[in-house]
N, C-alpha and C positions, 0 to 999 in steps of 0.2 A: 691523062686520065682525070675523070672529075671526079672532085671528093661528094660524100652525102651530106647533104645537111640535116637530115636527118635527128634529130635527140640533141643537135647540138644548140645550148644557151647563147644568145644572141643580147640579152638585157638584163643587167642585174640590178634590183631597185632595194633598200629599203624599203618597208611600209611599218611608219607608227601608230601605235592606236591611239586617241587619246583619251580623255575626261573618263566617262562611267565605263567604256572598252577595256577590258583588265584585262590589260595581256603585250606581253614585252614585243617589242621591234623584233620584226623578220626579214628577213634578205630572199626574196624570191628571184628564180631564175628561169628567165621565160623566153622562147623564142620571138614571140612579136608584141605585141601592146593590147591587142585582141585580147591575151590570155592571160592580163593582166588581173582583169575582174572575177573570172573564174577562180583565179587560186587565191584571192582574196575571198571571196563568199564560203572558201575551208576555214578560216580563220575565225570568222565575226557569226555572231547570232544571229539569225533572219530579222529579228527587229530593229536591226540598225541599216540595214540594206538599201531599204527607200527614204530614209530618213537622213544620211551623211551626206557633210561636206565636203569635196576631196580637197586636197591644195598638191601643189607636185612643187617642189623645192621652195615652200612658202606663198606660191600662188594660187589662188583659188582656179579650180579648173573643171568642166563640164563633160569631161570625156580625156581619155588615156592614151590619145592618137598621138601627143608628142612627146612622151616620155623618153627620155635616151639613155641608156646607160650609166649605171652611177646617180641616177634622180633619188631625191628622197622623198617618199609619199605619206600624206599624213590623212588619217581618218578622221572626220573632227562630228563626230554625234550633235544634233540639238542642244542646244545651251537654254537651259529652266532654271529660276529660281525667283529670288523677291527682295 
């Protein structure tokens, strides 16, 4: 008999916020990398949205497709000042 995979978590990540982002580290649990951006966009203000850096265990990265397990994901806002 085959199981459901159905609800079951497949990925569990950190994500940090960083600089002007006030708001403590979360551990999301997600079935695929897809729905990685989704439950991130619950978290963060719409003005940081098109504006962030990602980095996924210290590397900058363009997209969520190799995330695996255990990744740490950091938010990194626009860097201003003089």
């Amino acid at each position: 008999m085959m199981q459901s995979l159905v609800g079951e978590v497949k990925l569990k990540v950190i994500v940090k916020f960083l600089g002007p982002i006030t708001r403590e580290d979360v551990v999301l649990e997600v079935q695929s990398d897809s729905e990685i951006k989704e439950k991130i966009k619950k978290y963060i203000d719409k003005k940081w949205l098109d504006s962030l850096a990602v980095a996924v265990n210290d590397k900058i990265v363009h997209s969520f497709d190799e995330v695996k397990d255990g990744d740490v994901i950091s938010l990194l806002p626009p860097v201003c000042g003089g």
